[in-house]
Biopython code that builds the backbone (N, CA, C, O; Angstrom):
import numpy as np
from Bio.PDB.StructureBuilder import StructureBuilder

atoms = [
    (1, "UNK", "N", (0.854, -1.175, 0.000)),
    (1, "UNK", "CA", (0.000, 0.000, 0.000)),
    (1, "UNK", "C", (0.899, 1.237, 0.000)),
    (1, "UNK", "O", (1.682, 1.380, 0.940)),
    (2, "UNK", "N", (0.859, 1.944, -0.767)),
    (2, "UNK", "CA", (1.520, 3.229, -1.140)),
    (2, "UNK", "C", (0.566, 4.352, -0.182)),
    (2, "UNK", "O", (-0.602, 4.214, 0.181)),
    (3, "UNK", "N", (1.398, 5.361, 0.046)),
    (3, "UNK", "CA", (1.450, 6.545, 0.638)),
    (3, "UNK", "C", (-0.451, 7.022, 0.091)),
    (3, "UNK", "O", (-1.429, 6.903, 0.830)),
    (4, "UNK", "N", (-0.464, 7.351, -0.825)),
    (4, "UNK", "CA", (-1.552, 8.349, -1.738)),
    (4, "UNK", "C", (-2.808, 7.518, -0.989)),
    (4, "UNK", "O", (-3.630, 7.994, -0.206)),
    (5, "UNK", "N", (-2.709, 6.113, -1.472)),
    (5, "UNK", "CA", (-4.419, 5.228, -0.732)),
    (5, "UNK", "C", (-3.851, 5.077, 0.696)),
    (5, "UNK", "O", (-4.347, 4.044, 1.146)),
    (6, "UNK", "N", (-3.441, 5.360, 1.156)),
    (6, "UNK", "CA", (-3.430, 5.557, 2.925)),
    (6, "UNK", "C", (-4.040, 6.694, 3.104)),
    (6, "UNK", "O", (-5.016, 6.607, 3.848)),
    (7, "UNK", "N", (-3.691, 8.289, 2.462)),
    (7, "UNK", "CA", (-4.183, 9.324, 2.865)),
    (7, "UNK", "C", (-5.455, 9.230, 2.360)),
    (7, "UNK", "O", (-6.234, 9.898, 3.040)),
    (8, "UNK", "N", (-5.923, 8.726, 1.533)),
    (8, "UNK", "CA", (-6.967, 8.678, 0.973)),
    (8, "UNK", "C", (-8.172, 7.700, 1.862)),
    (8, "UNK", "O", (-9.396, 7.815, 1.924)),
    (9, "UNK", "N", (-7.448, 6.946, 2.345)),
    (9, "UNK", "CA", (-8.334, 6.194, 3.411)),
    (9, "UNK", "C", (-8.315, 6.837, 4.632)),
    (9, "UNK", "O", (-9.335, 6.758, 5.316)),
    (10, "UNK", "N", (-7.459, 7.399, 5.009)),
    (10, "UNK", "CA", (-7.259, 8.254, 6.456)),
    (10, "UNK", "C", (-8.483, 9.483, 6.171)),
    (10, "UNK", "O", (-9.231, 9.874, 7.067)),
    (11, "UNK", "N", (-8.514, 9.891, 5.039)),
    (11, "UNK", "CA", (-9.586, 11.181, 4.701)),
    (11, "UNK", "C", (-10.887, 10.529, 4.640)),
    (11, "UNK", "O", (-11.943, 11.010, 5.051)),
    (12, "UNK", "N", (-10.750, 9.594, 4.190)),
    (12, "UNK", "CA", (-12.763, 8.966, 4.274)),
    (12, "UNK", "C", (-12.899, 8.402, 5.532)),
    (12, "UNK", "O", (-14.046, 8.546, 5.954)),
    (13, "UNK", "N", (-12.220, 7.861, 6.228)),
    (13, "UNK", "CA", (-12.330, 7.540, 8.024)),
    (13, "UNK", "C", (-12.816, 8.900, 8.695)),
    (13, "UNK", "O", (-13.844, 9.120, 9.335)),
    (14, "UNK", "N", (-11.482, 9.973, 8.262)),
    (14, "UNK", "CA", (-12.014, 11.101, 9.520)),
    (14, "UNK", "C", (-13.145, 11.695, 9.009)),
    (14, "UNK", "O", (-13.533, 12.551, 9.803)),
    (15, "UNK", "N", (-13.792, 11.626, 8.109)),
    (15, "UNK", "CA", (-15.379, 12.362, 7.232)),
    (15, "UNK", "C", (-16.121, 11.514, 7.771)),
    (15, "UNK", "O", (-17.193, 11.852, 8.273)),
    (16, "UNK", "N", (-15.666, 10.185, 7.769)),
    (16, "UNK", "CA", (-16.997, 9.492, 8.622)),
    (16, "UNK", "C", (-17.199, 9.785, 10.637)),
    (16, "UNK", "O", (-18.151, 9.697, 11.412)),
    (17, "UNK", "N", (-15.745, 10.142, 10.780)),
    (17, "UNK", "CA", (-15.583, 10.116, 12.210)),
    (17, "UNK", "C", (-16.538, 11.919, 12.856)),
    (17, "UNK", "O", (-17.123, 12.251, 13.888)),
    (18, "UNK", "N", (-16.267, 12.463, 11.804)),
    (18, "UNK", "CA", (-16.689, 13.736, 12.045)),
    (18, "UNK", "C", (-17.677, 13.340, 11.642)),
    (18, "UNK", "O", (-17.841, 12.219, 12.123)),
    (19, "UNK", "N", (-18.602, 13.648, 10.913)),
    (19, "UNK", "CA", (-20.525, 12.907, 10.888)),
    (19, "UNK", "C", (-20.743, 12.646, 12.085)),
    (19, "UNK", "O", (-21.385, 13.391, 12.825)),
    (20, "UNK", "N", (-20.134, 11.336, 12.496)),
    (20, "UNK", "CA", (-20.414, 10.503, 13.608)),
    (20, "UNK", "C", (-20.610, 11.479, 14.729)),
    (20, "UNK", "O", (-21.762, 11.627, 15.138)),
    (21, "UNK", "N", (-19.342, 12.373, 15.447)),
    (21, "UNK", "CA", (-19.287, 13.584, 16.437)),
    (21, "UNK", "C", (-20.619, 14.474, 16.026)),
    (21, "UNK", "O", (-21.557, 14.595, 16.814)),
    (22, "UNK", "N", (-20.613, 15.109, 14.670)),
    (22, "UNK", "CA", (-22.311, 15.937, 14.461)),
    (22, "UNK", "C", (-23.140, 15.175, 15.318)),
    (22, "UNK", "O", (-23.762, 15.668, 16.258)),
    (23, "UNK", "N", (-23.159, 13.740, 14.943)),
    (23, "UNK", "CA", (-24.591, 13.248, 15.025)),
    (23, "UNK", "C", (-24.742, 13.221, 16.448)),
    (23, "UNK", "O", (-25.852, 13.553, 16.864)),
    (24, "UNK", "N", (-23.459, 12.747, 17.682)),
    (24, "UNK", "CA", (-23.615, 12.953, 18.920)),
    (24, "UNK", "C", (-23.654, 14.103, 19.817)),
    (24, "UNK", "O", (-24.150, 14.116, 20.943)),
    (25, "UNK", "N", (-22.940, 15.306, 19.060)),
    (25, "UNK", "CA", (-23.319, 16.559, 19.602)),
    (25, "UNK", "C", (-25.272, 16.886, 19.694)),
    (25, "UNK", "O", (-25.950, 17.190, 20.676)),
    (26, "UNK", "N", (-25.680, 16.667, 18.279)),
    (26, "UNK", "CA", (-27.111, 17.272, 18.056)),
    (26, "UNK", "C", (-28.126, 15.923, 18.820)),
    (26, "UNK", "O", (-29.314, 15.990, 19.136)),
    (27, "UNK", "N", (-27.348, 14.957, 18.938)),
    (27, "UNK", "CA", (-28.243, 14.345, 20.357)),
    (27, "UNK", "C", (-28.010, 14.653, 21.539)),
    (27, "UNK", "O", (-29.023, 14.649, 22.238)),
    (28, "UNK", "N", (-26.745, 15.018, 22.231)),
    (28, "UNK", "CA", (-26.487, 16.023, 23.257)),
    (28, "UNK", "C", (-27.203, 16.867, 23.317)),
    (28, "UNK", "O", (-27.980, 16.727, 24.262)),
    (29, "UNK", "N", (-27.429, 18.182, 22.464)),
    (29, "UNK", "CA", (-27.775, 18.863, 22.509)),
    (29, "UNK", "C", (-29.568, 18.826, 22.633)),
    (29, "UNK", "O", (-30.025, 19.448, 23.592)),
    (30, "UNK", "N", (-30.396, 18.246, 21.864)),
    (30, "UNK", "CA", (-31.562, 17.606, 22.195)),
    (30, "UNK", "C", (-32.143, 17.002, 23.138)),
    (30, "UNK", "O", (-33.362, 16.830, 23.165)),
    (31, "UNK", "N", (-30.956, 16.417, 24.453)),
    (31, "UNK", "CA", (-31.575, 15.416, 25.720)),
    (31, "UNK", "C", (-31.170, 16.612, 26.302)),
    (31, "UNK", "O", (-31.829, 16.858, 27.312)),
    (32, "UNK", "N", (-30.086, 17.686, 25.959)),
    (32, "UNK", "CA", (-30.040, 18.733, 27.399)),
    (32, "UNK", "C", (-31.071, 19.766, 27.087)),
    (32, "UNK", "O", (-31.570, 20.139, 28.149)),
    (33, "UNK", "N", (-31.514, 20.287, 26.216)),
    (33, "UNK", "CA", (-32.804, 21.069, 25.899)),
    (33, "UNK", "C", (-33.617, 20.550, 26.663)),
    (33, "UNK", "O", (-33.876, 21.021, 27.771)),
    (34, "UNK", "N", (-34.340, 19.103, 26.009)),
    (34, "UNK", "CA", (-35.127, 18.399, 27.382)),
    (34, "UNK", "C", (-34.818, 18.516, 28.676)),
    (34, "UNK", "O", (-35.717, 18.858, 29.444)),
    (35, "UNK", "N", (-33.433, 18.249, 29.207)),
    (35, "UNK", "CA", (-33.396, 17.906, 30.470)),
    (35, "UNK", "C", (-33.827, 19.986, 30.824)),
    (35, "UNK", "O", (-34.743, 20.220, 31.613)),
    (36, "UNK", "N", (-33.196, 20.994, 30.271)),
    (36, "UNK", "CA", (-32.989, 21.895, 30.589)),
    (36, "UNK", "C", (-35.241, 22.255, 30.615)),
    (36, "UNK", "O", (-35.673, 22.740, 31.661)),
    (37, "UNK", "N", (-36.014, 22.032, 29.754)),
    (37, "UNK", "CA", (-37.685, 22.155, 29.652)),
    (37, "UNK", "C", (-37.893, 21.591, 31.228)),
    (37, "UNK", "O", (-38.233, 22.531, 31.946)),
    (38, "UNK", "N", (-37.815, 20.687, 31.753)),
    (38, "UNK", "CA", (-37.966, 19.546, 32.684)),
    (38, "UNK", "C", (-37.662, 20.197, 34.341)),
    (38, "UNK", "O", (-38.251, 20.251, 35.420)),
    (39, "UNK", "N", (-36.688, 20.517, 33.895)),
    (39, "UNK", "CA", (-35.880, 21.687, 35.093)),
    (39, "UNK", "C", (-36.753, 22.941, 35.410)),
    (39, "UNK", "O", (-37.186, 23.056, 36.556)),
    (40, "UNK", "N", (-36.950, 23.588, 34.770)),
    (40, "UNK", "CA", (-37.914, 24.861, 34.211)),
    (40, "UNK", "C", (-39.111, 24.792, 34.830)),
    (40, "UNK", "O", (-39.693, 25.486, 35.663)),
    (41, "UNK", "N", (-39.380, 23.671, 34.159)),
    (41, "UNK", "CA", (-41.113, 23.101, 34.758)),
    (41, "UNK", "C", (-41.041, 22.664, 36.585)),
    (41, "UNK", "O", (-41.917, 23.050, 37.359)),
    (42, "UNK", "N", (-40.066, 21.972, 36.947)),
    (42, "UNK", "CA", (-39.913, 21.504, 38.269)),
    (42, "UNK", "C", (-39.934, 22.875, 39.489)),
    (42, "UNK", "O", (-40.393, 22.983, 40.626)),
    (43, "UNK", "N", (-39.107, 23.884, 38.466)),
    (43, "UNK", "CA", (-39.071, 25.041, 39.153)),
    (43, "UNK", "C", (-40.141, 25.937, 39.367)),
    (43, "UNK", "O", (-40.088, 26.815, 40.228)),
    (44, "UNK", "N", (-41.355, 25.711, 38.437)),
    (44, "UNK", "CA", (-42.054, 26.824, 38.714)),
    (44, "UNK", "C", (-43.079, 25.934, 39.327)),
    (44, "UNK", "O", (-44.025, 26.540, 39.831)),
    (45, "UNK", "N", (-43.108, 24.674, 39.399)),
    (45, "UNK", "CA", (-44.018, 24.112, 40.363)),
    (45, "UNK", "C", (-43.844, 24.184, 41.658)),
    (45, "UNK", "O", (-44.735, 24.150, 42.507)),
    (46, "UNK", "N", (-42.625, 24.293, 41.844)),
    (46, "UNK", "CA", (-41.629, 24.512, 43.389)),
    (46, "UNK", "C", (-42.185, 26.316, 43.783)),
    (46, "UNK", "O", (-42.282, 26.932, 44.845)),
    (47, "UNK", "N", (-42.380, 26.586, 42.731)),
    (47, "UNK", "CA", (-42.733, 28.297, 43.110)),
    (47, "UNK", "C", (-44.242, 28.472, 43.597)),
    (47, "UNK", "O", (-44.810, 29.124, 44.473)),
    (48, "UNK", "N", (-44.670, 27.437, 42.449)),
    (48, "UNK", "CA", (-46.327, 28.144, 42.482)),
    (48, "UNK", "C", (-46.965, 27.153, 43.259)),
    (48, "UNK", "O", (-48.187, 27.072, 43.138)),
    (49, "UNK", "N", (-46.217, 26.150, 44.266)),
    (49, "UNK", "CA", (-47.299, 25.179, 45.054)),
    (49, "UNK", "C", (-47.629, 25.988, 46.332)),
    (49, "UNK", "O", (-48.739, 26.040, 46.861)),
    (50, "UNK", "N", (-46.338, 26.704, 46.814)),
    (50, "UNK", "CA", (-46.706, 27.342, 48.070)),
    (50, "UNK", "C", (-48.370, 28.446, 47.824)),
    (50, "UNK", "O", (-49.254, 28.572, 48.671)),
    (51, "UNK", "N", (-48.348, 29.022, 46.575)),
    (51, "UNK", "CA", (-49.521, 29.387, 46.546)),
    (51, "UNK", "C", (-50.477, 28.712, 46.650)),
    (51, "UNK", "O", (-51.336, 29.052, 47.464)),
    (52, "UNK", "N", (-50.649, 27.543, 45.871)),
    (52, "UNK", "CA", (-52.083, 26.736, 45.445)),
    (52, "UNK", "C", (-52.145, 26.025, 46.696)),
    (52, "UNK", "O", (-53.258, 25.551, 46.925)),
    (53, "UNK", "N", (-51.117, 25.783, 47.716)),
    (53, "UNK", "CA", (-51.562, 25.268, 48.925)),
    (53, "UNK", "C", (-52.394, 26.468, 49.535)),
    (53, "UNK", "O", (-53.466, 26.247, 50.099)),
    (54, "UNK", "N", (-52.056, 27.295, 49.454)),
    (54, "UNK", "CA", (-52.974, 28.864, 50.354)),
    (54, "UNK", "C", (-54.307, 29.328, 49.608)),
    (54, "UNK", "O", (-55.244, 30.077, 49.888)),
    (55, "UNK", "N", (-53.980, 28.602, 48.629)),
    (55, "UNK", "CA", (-55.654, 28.828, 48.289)),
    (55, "UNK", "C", (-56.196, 27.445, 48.607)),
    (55, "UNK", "O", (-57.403, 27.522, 48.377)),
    (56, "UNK", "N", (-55.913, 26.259, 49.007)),
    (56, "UNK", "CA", (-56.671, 25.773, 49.611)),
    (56, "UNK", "C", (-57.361, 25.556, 50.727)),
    (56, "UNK", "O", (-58.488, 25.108, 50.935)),
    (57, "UNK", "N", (-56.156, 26.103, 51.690)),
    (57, "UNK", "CA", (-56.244, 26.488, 53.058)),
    (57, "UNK", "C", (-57.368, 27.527, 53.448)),
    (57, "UNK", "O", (-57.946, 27.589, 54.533)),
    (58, "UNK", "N", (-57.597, 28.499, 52.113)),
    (58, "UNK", "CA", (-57.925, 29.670, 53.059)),
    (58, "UNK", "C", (-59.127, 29.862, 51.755)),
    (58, "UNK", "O", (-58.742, 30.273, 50.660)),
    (59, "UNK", "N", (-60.428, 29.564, 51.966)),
    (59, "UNK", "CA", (-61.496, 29.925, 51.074)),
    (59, "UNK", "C", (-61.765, 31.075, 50.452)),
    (59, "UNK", "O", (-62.330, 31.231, 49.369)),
    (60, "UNK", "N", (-61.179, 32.155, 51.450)),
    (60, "UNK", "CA", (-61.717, 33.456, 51.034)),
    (60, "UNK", "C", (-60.778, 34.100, 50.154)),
    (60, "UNK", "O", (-61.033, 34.966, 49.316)),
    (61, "UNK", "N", (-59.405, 33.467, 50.498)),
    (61, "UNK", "CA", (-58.056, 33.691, 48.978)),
    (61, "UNK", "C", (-58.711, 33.319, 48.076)),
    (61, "UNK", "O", (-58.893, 34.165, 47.200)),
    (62, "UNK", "N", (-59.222, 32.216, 47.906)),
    (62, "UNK", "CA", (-59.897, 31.841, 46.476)),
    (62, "UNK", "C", (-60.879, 32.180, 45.486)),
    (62, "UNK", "O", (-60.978, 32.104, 44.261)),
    (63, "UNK", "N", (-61.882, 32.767, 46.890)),
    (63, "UNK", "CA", (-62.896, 33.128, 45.961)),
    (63, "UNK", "C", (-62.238, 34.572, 45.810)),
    (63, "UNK", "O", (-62.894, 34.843, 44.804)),
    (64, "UNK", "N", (-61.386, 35.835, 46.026)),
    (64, "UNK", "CA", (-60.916, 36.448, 45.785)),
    (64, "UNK", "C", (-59.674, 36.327, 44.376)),
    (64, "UNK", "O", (-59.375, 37.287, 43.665)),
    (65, "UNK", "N", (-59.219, 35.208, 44.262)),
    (65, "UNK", "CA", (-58.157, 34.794, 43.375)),
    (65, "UNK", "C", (-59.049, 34.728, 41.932)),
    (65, "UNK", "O", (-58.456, 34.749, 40.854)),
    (66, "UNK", "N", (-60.648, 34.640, 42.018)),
    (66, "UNK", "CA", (-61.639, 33.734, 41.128)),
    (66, "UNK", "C", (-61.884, 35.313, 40.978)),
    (66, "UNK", "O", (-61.273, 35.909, 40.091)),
    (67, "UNK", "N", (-62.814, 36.045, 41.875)),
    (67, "UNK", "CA", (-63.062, 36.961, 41.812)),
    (67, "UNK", "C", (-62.098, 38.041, 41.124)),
    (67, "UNK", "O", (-62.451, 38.553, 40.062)),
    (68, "UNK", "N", (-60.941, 38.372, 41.697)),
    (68, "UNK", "CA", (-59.650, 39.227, 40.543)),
    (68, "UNK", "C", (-59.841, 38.980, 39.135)),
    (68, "UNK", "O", (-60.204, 39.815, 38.306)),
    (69, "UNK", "N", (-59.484, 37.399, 38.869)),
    (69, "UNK", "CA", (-59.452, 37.208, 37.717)),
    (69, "UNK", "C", (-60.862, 37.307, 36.293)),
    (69, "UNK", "O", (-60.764, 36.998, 35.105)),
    (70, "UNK", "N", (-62.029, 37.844, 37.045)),
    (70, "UNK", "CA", (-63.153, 37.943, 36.240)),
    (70, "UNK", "C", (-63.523, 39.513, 36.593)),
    (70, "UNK", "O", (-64.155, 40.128, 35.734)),
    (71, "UNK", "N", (-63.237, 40.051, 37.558)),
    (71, "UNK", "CA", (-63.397, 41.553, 37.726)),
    (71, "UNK", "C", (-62.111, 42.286, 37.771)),
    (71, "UNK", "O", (-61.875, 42.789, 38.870)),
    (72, "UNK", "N", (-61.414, 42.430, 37.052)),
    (72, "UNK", "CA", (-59.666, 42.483, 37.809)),
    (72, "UNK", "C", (-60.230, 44.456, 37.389)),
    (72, "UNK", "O", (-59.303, 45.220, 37.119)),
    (73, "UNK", "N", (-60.895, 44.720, 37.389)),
    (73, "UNK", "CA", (-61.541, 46.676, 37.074)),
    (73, "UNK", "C", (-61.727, 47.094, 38.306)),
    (73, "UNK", "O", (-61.126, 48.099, 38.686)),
    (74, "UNK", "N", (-62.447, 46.521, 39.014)),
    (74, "UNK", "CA", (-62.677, 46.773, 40.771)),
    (74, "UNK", "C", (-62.011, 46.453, 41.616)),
    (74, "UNK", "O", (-62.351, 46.374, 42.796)),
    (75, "UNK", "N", (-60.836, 46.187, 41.114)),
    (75, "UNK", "CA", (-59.723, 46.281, 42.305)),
    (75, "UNK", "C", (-59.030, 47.465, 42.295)),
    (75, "UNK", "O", (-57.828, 47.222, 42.187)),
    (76, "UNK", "N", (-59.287, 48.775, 42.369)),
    (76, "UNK", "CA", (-58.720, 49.994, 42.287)),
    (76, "UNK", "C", (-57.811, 50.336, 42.938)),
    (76, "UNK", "O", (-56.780, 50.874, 42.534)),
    (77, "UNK", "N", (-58.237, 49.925, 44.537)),
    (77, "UNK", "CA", (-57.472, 49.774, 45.335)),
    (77, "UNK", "C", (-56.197, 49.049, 46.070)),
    (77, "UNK", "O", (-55.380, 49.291, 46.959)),
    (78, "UNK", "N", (-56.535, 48.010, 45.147)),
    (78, "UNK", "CA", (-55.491, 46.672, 44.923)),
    (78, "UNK", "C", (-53.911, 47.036, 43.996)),
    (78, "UNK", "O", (-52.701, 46.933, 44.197)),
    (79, "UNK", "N", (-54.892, 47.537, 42.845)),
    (79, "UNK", "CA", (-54.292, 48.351, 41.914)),
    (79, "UNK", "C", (-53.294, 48.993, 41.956)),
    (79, "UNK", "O", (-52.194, 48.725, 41.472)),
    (80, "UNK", "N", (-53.625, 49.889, 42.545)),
    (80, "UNK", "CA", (-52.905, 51.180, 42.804)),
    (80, "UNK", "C", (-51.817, 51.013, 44.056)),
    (80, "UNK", "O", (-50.923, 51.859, 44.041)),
    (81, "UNK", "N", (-51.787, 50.352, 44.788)),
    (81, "UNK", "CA", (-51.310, 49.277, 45.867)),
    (81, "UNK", "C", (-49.932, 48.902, 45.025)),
    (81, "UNK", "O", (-48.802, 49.135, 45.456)),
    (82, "UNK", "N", (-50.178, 48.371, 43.937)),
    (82, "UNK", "CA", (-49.171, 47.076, 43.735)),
    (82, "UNK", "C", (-48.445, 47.400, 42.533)),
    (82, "UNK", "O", (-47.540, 46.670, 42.128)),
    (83, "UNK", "N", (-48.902, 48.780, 41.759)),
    (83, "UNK", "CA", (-48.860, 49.769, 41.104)),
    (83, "UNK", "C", (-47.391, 51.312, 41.320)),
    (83, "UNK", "O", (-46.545, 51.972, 40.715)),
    (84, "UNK", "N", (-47.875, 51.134, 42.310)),
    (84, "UNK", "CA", (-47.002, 52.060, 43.078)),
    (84, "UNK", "C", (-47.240, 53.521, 42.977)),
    (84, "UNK", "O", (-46.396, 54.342, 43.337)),
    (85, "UNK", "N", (-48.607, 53.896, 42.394)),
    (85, "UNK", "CA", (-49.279, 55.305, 42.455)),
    (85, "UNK", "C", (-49.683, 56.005, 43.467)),
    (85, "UNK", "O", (-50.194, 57.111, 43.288)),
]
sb = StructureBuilder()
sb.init_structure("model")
sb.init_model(0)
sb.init_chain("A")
sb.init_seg("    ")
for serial, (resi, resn, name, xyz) in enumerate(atoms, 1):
    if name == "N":
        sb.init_residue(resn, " ", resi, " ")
    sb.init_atom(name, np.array(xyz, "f"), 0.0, 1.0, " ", f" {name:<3s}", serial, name[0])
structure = sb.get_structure()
């Protein structure tokens, strides 16, 4: 085997070896997107349970939480409160 079909085989190995690296980066990159969605989600459930426990606890948060969200005009006072006017 002469010099020329060695390099020539050494060049179609590393074209296949590089493909190969693409193809495991863009699956890397695809399970950490996921893992990174997954994370995200864990976190804002970690945020928003301490609420949804207090609206269960406490009836009158709720029907106020129900109430905001269908009159949120008559809270003027709420408003302007949280507003900083």
């Amino acid at each position: 085997m002469d010099w020329a079909k060695a390099a020539s085989i050494a060049t179609v190995v590393e074209s296949i070896i590089v493909i190969v690296s693409v193809v495991f980066i863009w699956i890397q990159l695809r399970l950490q997107t996921k893992l990174t969605r997954i994370a995200n989600t864990q976190a804002l459930v970690e945020i928003s349970s301490p609420f949804n426990l207090e609206l269960i606890k406490d009836a009158a948060m709720a029907a106020l939480w129900i109430k905001g969200s269908k009159d949120y005009d008559s809270f003027d006072e709420v408003k302007q409160r949280y507003q900083g006017d």
